[in-house]
N, C-alpha and C positions, 0 to 999 in steps of 0.2 A: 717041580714036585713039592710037598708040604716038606719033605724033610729039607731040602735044597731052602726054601722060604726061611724055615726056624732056625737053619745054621745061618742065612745072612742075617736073619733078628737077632738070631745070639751075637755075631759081631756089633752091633746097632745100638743093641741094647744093654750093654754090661751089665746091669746091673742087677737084671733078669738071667743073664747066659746059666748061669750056674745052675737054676731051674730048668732053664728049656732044653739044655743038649742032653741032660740025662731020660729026657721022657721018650727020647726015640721018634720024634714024630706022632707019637702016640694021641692024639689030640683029647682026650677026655683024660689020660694021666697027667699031662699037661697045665689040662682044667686045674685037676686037683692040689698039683702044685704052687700053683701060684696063686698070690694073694689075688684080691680082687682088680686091686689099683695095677698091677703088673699085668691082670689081664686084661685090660682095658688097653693099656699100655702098649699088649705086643697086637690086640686085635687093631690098632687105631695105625700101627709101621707098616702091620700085615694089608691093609685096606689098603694106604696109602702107598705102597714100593713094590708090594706082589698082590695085588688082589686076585688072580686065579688062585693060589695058595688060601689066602682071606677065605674065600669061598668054601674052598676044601674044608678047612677048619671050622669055619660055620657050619657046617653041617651037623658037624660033632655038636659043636657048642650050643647051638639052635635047641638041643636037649635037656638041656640043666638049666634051669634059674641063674645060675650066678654065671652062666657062659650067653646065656640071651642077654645080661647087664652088662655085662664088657662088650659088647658087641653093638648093644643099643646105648653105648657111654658112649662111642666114635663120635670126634667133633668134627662134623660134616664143612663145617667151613673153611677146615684146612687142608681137604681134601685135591687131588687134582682131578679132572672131569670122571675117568675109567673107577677109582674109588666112591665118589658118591654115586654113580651107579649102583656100583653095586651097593653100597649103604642104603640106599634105598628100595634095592628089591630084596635086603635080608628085612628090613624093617616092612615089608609088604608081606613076608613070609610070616614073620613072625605077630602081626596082626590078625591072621588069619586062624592063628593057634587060641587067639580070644575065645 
């Protein structure tokens, strides 16, 4: 589940935690909390260690300008195979919103 996802990023990511467990899973309160560089940050863990989670959250994020940029910030190279999948059918999704 997405909340299951954001409490292993909150361990992952210290430096983030403090923002993500207070949002609940919430994925657009989330959004708003975090800088831009943090959401790049927890979308690029989220891709990379849970991407069904990833997904879920792209959904949300697929919404806002600044959650499509964290999402199309993921650096695909350091990805394992199941993550650039999906990296590349949010960035197919969101081509389409052109």
């Amino acid at each position: 589940s997405l909340a299951d996802g954001l409490e292993a990023a909150a361990g992952a990511l210290p430096g983030e935690a403090d923002l993500i467990r207070p949002a609940n899973a919430d994925a657009a309160r989330l959004l708003a909390a975090l800088s831009s560089e943090a959401a790049r940050r927890l979308a690029s863990w989220l891709v990379a260690n849970r991407p069904a989670d990833a997904e879920e959250l792209a959904e949300v994020w697929c919404e806002e300008p600044v959650g499509q940029a964290a999402l199309l910030g993921v650096d695909e190279s350091m990805l394992p195979k199941e993550g650039r999948k999906l990296l590349r059918r949010l960035r197919f999704r969101l081509s389409l919103r052109d």
